[in-house]
Structures are given as structure tokens and as C-alpha cells.
C-alpha positions in Angstrom: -15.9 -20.7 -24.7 -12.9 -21.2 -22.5 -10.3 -23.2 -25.3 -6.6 -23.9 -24.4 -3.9 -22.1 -27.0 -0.4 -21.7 -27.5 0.1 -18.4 -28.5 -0.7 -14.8 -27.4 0.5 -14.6 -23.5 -0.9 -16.3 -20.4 -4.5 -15.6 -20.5 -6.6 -13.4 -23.0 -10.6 -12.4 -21.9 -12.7 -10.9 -24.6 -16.3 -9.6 -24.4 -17.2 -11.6 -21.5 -20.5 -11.4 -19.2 -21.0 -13.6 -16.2 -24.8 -14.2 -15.1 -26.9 -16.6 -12.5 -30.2 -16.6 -12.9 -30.3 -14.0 -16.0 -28.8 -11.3 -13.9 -25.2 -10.0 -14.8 -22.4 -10.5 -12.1 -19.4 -9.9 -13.9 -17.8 -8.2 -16.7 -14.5 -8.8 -18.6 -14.7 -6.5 -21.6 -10.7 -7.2 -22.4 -8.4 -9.1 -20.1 -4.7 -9.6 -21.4 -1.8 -11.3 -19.1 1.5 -11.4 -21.8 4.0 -14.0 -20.9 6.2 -12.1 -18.8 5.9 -13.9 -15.3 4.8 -11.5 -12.4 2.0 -12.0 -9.7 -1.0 -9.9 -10.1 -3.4 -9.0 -7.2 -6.9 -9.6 -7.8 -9.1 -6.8 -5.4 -12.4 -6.0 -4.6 -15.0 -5.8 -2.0 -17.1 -8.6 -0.3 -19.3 -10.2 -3.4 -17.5 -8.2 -6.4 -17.2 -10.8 -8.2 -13.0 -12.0 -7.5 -13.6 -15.7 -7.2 -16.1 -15.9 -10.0 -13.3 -14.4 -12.1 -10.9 -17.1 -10.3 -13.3 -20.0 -11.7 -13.7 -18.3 -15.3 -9.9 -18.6 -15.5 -9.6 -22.0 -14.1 -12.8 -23.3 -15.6 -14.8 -24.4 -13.1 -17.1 -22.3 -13.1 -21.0 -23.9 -11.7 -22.9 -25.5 -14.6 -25.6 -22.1 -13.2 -23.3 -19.8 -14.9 -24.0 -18.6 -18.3 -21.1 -17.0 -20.1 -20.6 -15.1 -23.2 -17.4 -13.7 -24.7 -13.9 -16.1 -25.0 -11.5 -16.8 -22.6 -8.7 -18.4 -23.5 -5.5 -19.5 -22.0 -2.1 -20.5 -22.6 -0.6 -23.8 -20.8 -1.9 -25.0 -17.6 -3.4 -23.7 -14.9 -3.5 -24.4 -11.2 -5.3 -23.5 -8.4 -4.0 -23.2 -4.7 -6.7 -24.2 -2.5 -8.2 -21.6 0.2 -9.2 -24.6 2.3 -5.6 -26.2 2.3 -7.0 -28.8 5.3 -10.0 -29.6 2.7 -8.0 -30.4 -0.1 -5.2 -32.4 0.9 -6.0 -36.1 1.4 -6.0 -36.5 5.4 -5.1 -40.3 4.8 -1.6 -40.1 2.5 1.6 -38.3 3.5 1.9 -35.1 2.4 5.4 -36.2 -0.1 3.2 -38.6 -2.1 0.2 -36.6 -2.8 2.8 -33.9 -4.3 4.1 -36.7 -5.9 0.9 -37.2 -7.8 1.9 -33.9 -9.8 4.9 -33.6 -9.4 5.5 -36.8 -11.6 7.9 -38.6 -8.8 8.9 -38.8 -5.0 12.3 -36.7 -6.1 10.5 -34.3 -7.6 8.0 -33.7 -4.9 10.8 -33.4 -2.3 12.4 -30.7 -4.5 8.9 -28.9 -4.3 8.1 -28.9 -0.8 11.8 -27.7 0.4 11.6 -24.7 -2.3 8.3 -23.7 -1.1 10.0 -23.8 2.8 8.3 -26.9 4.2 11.4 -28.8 6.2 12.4 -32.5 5.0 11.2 -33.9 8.7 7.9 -32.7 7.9 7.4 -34.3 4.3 6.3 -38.0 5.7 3.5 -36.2 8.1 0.0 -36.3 7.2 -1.9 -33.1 6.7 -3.6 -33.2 10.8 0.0 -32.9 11.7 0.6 -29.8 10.0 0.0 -26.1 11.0 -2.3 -24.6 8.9 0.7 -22.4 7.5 2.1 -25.6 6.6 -0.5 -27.4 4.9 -1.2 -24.0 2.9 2.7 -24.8 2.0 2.2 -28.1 0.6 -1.2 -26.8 -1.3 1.3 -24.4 -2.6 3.7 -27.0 -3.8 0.8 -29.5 -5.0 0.1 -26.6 -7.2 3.4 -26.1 -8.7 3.4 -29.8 -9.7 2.3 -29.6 -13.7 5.0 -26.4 -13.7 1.9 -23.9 -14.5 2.3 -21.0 -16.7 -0.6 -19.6 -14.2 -1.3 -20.3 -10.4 -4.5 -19.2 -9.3 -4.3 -18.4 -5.6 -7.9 -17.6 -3.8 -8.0 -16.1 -0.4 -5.1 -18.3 0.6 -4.0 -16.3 3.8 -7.7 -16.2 5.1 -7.8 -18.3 7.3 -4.1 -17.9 8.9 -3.1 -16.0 11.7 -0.8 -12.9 11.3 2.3 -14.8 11.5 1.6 -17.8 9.5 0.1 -15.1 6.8 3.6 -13.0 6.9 5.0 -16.4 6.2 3.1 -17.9 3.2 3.2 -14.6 1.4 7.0 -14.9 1.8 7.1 -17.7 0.0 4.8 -16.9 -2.3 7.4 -13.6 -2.7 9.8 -16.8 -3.7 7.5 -18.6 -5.9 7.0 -15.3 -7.8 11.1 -14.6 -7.9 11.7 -19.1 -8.9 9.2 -20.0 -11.0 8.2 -19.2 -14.6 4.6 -18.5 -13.7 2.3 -15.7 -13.3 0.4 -15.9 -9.8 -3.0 -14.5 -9.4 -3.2 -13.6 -5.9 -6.8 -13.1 -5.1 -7.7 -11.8 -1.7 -9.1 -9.3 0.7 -5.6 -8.1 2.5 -4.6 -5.2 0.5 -1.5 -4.6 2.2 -0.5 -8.3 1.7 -1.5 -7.4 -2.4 0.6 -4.0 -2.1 3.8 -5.9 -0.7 4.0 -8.7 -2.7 2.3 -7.6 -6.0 3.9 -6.2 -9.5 -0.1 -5.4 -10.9 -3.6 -5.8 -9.9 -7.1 -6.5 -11.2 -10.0 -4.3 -9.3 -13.3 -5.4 -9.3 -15.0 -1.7 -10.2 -19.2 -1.9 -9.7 -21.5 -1.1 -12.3 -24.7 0.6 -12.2 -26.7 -2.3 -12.6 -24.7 -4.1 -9.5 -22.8 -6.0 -11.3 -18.6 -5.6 -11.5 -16.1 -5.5 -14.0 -12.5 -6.4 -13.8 -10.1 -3.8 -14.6 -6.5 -4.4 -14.9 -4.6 -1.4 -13.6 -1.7 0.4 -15.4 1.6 0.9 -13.8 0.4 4.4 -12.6 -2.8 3.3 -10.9 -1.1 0.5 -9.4 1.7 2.6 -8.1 -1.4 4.9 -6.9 -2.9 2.1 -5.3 0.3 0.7 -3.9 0.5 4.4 -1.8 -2.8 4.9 -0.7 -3.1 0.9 0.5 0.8 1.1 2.2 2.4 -2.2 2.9 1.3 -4.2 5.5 -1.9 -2.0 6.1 -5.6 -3.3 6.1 -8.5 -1.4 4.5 -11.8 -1.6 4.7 -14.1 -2.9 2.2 -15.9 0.9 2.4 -12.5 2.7 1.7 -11.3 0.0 -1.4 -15.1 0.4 -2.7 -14.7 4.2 -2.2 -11.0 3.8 -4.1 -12.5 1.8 -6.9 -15.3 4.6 -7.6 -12.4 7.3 -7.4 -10.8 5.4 -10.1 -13.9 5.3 -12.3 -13.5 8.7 -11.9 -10.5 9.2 -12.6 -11.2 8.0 -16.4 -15.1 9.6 -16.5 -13.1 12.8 -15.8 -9.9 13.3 -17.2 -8.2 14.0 -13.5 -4.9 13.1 -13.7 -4.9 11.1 -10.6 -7.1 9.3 -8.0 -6.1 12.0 -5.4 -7.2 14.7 -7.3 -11.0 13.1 -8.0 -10.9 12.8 -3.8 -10.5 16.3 -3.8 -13.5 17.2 -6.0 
């Protein structure tokens, strides 16, 4: 169901149905990324569906799930941990777990200052790192097998406003240094707006399940405007923006705007 390939861009999703229990939680009808590195946002309400999407594409999915359809994918994939605290080892400096897939102690010291985190800090353990920091060296632990796809779930959610600002920064620079696509999968739409070329909406279906949609350019640009840089929406309004761009297609309005109007 979920086979490794080497051709055909980053990630290709095909007839795909997500379900617990014998009830449907997410579709993928047809999911492309080519190989042209960007980072994508990944948006949708409480419960839509983004981080079951996150574990389809890194496969680890729970052994609950049933899933039809194909997904496959193109080189490796890595996952940037929400809970950077939880998955670094609190007992081994933070240099030598890089290390570990980074392939050597050069190697990891070249990660961890390209992803901002300072030389003096690379000998501490995780407890005696901010929580911006230790999202840092997540960051760079990820980058360590040079992924063609960085899967990045709700990593600012649990960071202040300043430490956020700061670790979509570098993520800005991850995006603009690496060749990798980052999926950047969270609830801050004007973090998505600023830093992201694309997006995946999680649109609901009648029988309350979702679907993930990749945008075009235009509804992205659309998207981009009505969210604004730097400005958080509600769930409501994105879940109201998501039905305007069912819409949209249902009706053959030219934009998002004018379905609000009707």
C-alpha cells in the first residue's frame, strides 16, 4: 500500500480512503508533489484529518487504520517531532544524537549551525535548551538522512510568539538550503501564509469525513490574502473558507470572494 519508488516526484496518493472503526476519516482521491522543492502548508480545522494525512505519508499510521488506494513516495522521509522535549534523548548531548543521522560528529555540527543553534550550545543536553532550541535540533535531527520530504506536525504549537517567529525563520532557511519539500502542518494560518509556496486544505465531506485538496496557485494566492501574514484565524472562519472553496468548484464562481457574496 505505501511502497518506496524512484520515479514520479516526491510523493503520489491515489484513490485513497482512511477509516477507524469502519467509518471513513479521510480522503485522498489524487495527491501529486513533483520534485521541485517548496514547503507546502497542510490546513484544516481541529480533527480534519492533517495528522492522519502526516502518518499516511510517513507510514506510521496505527495498526486501527484501514487503508485503501496507493501511496507512494520517492526517497526518504522525515518527521520533525511536535514534542521536540519527548523525542530527543534527555540523557545524550544534543551533537551526538544528530550524529546518529547525520552519519558523523562533523556532519552533525554542520547541521545544528545551519539550522541557527550556536556551537556553545551543541554539548548541552536537551533540559538545557529552550524549547525554541530543542525544536532546532529536532529540526536538524531531521535533516540528517538529507530527505527528499520533511514532515513537520504542529511544530510551533507549543512555542511562545517569539520562539515561533524564530523556528519558522529557519524553517524559511531550510526551505531556501535544502533540496527537500517541507510539509508544514499546523493550525497558524498566518505562519502557513508567510512561509508557504502551496497548501493542502482538509475540505469536510458530507458524511464527516475530509479530503485533502491541494490548492492551485490561484487559490493559494486567494488564501494567502484572505489569511494575511502573521494573522490568526479561527477554526470557524478557515472551516467557513474551506466550504467557500467547495463552492467555488460546485459553482463555476470565479473566485472564493464572489461565492461569499452569494
Amino acid at each position: 500500500m505505501s511502497p518506496m519508488d524512484n520515479t514520479g516526484g516526491v510523493l503520489t496518493i491515489n484513490d485513497c480512503t482512511i477509516s477507524f472503526d469502519g467509518t471513513p476519516v479521510l480522503r485522498i482521491d489524487a495527491l501529486h508533489i513533483d520534485d521541485t522543492p517548496r514547503t507546502i502548508a497542510v490546513l484544516g480545522v481541529s480533527g480534519s484529518g492533517k495528522s492522519t494525512l502526516a502518518a499516511l505519508i510517513g507510514d506510521y499510521l496505527s495498526p486501527a487504520a484501514a487503508v485503501t488506494g496507493t501511496c507512494t513516495r520517492n526517497g526518504t522521509v522525515s518527521m520533525v517531532a511536535q514534542d521536540a522535549f519527548g523525542a530527543l534523548n534527555p540523557l545524550m548531548p544534543v551533537i551526538k544524537q544528530i550524529a546518529l543521522t547525520a552519519g558523523s560528529i562533523d556532519a552533525a555540527k554542520n547541521l545544528l549551525e545551519s539550522v541557527g543553534l550556536k556551537q556553545e550550545l551543541h554539548q548541552r543536553f536537551p533540559l538545557q535548551l529552550s524549547g525554541g532550541q530543542r525544536q532546532r535540533a529536532a529540526l536538524a535531527f531531521a535533516l540528517g538522512p538529507c530527505p527528499r520530504l520533511i514532515l513537520a506536525d504542529e511544530v510551533t504549537s507549543a512555542l511562545d510568539p517569539v520562539a515561533t517567529a524564530d523556528v519558522v525563520s529557519t524553517l524559511r532557511s531550510v526551505r531556501d538550503n535544502n533540496d527537500a519539500t517541507l510539509l508544514f502542518i499546523t493550525h497558524d494560518r498566518g505562519a502557513a501564509a508567510a512561509l508557504c509556496d502551496q497548501a493542502i486544505i482538509m475540505i469536510p465531506n458530507q458524511d464527516g469525513s475530509h479530503r485533502a485538496h491541494l490548492c492551485t496557485d490561484d487559490e493559494w494566492a486567494e488564501l494567502r490574502s484572505l489569511f494575511g501574514a502573521g494573522q490568526r484565524i479561527t477554526d470557524s472562519s478557515f472551516a467557513m473558507t474551506s466550504f467557500a472553496m467547495t463552492a467555488t468548484a460546485e459553482t463555476g464562481a470565479e473566485s472564493m470572494s464572489e461565492v461569499s457574496a452569494l
